[in-house]
PDB file of N, CA, C, O and CB in Angstrom:
ATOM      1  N   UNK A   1      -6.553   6.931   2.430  1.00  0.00           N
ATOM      2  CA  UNK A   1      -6.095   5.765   1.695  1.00  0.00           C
ATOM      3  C   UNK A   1      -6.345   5.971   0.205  1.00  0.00           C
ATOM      4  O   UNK A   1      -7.534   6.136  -0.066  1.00  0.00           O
ATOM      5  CB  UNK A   1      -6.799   4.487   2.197  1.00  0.00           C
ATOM      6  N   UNK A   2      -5.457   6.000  -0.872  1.00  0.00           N
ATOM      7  CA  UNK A   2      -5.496   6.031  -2.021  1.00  0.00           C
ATOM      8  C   UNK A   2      -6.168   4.716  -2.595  1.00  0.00           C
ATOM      9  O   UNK A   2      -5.872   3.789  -1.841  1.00  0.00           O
ATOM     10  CB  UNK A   2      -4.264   6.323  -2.405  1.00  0.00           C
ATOM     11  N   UNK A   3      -6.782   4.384  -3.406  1.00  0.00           N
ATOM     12  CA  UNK A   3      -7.118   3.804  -3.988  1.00  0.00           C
ATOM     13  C   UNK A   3      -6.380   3.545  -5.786  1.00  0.00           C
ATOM     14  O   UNK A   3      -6.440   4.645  -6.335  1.00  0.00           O
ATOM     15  CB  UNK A   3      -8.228   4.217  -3.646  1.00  0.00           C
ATOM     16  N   UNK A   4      -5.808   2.571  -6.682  1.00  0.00           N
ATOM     17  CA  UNK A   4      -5.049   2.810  -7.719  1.00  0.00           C
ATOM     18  C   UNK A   4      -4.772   1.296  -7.914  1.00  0.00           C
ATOM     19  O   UNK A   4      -4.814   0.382  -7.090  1.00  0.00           O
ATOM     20  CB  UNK A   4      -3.824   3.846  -7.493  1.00  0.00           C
ATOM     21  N   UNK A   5      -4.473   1.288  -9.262  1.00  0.00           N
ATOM     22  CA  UNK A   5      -4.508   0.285 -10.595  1.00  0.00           C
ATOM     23  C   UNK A   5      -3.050  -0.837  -9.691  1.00  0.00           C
ATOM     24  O   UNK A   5      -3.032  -2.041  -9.439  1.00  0.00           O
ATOM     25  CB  UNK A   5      -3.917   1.435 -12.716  1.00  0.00           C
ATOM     26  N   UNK A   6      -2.117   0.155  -9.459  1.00  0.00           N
ATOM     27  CA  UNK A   6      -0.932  -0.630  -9.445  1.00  0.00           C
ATOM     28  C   UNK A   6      -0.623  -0.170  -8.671  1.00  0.00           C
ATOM     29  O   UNK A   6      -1.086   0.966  -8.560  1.00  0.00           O
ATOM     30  CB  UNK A   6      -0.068  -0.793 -10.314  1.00  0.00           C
ATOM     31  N   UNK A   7       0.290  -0.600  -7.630  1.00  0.00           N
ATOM     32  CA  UNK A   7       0.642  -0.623  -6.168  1.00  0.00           C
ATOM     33  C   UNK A   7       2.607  -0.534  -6.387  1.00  0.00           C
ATOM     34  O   UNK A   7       3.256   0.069  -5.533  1.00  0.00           O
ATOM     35  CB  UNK A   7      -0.148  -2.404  -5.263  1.00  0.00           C
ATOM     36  N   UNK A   8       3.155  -1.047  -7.317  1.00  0.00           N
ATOM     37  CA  UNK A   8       4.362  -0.948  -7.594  1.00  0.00           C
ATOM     38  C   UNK A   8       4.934   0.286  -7.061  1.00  0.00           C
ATOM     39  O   UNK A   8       5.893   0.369  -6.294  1.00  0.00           O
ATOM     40  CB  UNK A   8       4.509  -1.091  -8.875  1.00  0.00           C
ATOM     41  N   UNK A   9       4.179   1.314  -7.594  1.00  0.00           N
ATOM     42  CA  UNK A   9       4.670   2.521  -7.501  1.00  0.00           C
ATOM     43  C   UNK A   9       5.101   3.237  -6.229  1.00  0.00           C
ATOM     44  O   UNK A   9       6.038   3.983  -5.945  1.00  0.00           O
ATOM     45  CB  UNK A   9       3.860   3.161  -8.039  1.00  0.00           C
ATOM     46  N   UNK A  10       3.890   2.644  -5.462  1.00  0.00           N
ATOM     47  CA  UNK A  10       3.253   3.251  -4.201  1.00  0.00           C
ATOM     48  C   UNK A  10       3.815   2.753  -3.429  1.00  0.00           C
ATOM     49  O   UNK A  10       3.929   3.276  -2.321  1.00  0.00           O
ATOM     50  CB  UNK A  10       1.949   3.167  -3.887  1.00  0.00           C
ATOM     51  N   UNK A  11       4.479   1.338  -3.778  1.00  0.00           N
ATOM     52  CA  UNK A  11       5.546   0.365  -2.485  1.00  0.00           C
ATOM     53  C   UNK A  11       6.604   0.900  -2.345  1.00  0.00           C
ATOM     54  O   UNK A  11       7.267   0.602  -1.351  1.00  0.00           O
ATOM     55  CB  UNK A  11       6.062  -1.189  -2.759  1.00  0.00           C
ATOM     56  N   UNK A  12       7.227   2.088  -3.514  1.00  0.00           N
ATOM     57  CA  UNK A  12       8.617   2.544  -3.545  1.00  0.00           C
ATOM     58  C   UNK A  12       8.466   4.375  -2.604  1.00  0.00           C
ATOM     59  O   UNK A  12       9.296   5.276  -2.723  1.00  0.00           O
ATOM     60  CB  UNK A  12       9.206   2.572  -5.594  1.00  0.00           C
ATOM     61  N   UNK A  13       7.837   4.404  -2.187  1.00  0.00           N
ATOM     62  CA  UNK A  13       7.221   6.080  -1.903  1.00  0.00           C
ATOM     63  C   UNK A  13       8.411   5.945  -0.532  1.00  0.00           C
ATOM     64  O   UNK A  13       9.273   6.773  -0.237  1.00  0.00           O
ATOM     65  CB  UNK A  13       4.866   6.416  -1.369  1.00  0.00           C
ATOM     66  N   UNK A  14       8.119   4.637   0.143  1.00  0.00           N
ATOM     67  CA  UNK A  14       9.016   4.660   1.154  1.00  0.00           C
ATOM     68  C   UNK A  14       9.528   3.000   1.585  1.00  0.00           C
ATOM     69  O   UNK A  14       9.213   1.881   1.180  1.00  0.00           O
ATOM     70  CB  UNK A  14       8.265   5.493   2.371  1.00  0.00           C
ATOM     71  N   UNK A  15      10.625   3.615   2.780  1.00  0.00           N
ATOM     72  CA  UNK A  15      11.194   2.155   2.514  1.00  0.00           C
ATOM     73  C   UNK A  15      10.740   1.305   3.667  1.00  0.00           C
ATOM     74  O   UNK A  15      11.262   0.195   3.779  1.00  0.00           O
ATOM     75  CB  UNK A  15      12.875   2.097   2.406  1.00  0.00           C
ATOM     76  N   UNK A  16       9.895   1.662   4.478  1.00  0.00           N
ATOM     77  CA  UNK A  16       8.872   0.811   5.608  1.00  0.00           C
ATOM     78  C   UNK A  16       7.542   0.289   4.935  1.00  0.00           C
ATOM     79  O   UNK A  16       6.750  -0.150   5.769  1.00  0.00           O
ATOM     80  CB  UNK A  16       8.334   1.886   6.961  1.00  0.00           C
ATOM     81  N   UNK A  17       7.192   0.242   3.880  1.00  0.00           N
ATOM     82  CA  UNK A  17       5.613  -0.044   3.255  1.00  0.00           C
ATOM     83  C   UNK A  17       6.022  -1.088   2.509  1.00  0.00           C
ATOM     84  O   UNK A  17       6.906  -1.205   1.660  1.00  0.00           O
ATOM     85  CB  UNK A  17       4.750   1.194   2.274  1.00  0.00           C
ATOM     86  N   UNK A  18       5.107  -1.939   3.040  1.00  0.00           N
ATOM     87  CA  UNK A  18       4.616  -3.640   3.083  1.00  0.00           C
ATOM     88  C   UNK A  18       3.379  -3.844   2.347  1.00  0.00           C
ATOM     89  O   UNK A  18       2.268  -3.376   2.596  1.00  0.00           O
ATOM     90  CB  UNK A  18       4.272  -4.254   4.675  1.00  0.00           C
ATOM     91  N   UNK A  19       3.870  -4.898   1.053  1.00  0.00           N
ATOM     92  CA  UNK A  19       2.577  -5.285   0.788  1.00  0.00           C
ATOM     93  C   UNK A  19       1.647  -6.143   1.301  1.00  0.00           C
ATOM     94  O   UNK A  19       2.306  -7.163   1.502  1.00  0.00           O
ATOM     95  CB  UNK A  19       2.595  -5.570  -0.077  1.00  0.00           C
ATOM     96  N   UNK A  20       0.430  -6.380   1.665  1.00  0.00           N
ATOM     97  CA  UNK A  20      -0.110  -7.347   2.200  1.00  0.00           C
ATOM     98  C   UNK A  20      -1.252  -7.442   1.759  1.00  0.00           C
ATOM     99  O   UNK A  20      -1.986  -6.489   1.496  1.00  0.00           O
ATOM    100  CB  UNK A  20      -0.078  -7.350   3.356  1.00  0.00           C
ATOM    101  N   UNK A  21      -1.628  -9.127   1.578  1.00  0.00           N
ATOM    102  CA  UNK A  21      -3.219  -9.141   0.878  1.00  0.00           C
ATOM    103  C   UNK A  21      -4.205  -9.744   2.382  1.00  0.00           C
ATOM    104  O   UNK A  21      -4.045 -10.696   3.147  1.00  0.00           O
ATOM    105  CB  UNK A  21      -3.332 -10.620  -0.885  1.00  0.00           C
ATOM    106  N   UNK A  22      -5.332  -8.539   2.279  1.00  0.00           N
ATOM    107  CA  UNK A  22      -6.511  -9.062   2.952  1.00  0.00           C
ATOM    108  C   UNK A  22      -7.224  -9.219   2.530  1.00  0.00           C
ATOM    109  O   UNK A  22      -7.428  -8.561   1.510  1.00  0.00           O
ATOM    110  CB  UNK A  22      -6.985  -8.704   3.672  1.00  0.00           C
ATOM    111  N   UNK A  23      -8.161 -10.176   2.938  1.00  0.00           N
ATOM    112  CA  UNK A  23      -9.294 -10.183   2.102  1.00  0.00           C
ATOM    113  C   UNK A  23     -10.025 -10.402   0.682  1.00  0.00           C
ATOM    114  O   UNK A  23     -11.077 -10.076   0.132  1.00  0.00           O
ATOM    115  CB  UNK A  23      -9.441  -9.487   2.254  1.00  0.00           C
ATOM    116  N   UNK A  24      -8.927 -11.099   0.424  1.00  0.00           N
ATOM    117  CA  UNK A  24      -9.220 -10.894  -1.384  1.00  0.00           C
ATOM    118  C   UNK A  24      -8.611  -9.337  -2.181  1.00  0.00           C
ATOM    119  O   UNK A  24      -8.628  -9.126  -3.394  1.00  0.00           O
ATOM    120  CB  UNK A  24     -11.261 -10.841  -1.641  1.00  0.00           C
ATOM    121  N   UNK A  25      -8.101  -8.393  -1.114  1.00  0.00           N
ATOM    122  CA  UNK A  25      -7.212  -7.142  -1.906  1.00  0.00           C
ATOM    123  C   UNK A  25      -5.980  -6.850  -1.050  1.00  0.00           C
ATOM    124  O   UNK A  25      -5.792  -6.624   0.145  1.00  0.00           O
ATOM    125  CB  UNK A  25      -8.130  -5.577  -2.071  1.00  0.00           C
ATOM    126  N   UNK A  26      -5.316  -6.934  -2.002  1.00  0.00           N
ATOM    127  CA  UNK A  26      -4.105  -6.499  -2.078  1.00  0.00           C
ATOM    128  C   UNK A  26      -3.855  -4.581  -1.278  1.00  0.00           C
ATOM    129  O   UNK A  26      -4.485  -3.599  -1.669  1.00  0.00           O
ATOM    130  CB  UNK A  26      -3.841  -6.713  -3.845  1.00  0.00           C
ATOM    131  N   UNK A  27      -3.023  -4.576  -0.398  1.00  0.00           N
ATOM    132  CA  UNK A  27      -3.044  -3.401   0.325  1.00  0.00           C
ATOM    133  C   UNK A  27      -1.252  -3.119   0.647  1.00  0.00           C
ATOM    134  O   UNK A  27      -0.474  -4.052   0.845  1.00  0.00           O
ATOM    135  CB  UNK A  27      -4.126  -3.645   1.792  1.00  0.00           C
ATOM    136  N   UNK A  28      -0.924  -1.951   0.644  1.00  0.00           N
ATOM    137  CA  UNK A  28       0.241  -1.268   1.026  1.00  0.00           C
ATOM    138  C   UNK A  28      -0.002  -0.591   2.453  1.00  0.00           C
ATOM    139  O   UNK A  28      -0.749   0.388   2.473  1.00  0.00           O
ATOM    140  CB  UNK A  28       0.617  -0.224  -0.085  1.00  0.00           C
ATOM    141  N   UNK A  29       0.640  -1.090   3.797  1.00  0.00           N
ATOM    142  CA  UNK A  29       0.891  -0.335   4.651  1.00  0.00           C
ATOM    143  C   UNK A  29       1.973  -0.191   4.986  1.00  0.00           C
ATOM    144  O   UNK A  29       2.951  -0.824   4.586  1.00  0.00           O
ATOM    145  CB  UNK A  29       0.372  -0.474   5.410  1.00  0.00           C
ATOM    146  N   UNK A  30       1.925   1.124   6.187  1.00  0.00           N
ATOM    147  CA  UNK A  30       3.333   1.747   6.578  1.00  0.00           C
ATOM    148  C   UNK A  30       3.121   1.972   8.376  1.00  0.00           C
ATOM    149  O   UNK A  30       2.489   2.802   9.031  1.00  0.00           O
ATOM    150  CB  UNK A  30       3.645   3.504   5.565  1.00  0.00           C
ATOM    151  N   UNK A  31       3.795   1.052   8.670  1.00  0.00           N
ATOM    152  CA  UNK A  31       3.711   1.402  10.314  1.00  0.00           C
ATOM    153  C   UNK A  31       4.434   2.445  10.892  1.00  0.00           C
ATOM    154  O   UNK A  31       4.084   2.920  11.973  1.00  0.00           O
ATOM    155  CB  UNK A  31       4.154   0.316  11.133  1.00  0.00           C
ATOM    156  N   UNK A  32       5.450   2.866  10.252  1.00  0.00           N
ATOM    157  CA  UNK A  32       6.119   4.489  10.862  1.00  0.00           C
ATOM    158  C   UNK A  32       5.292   5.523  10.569  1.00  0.00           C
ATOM    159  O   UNK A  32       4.947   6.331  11.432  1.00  0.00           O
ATOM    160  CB  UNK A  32       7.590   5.030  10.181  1.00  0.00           C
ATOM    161  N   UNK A  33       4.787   5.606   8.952  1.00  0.00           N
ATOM    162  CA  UNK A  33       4.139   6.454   8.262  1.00  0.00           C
ATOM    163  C   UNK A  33       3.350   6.152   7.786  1.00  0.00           C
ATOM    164  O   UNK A  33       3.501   5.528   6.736  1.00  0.00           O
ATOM    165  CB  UNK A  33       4.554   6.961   7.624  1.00  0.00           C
ATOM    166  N   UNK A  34       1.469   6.551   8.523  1.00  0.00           N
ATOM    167  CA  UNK A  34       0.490   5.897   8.122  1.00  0.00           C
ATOM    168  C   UNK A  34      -0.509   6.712   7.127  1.00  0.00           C
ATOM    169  O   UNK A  34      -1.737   6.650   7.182  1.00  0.00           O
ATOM    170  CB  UNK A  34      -0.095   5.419   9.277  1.00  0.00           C
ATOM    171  N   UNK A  35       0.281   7.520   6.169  1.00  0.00           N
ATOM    172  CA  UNK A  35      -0.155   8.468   5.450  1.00  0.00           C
ATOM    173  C   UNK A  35       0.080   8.096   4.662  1.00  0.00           C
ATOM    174  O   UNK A  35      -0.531   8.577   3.707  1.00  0.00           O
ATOM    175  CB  UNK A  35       0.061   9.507   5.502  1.00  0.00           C
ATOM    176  N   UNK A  36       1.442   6.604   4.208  1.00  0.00           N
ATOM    177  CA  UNK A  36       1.498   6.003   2.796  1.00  0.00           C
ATOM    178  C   UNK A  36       0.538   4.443   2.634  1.00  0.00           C
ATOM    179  O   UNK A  36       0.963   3.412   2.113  1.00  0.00           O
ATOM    180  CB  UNK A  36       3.275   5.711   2.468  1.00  0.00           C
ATOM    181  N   UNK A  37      -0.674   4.626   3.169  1.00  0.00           N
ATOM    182  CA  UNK A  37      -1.694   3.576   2.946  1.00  0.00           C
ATOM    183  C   UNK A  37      -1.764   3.516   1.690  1.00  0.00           C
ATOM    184  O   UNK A  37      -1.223   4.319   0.929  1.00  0.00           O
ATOM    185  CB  UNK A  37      -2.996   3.750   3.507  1.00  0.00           C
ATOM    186  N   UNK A  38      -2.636   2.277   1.266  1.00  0.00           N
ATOM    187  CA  UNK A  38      -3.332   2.184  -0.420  1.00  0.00           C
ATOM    188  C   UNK A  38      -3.616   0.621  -0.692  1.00  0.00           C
ATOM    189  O   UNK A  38      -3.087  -0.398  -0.249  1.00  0.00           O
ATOM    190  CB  UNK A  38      -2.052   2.807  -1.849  1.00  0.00           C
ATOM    191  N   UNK A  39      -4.673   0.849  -1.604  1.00  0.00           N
ATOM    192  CA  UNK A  39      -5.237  -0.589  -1.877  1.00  0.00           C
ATOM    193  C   UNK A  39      -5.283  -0.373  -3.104  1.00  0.00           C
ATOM    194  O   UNK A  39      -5.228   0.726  -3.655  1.00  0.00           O
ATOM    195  CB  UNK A  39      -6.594  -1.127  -1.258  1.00  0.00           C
ATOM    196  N   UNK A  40      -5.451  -2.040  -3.886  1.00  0.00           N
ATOM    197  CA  UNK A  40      -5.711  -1.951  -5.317  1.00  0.00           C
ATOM    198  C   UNK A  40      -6.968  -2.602  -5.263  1.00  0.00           C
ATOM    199  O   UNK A  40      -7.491  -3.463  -4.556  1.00  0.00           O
ATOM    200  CB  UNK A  40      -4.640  -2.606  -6.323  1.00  0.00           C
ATOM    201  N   UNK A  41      -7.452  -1.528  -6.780  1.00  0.00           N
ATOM    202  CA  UNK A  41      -8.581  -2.321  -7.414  1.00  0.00           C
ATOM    203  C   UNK A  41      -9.926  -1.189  -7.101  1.00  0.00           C
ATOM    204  O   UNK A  41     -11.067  -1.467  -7.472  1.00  0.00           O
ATOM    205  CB  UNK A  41      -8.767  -4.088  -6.578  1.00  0.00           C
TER     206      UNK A  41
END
């Protein structure tokens, strides 16, 4: 899981990755491809 400032970038890597906030952070997952994870902050 990457860790990074801005998530914009990281939402465009592919076209199945969802932003979603848990917890108080903001997170990018990918249920086809779980190699494009990432959280901010």
């Amino acid at each position: 899981m990457k860790v990074v400032n801005s998530l914009r970038s990281l939402k465009n890597r592919h076209r199945d990755c969802q932003v979603v906030r848990r917890k108080g952070r903001i997170y990018v997952i990918n249920k086809t491809n779980r190699r494009f994870k990432a959280r901010q902050g």
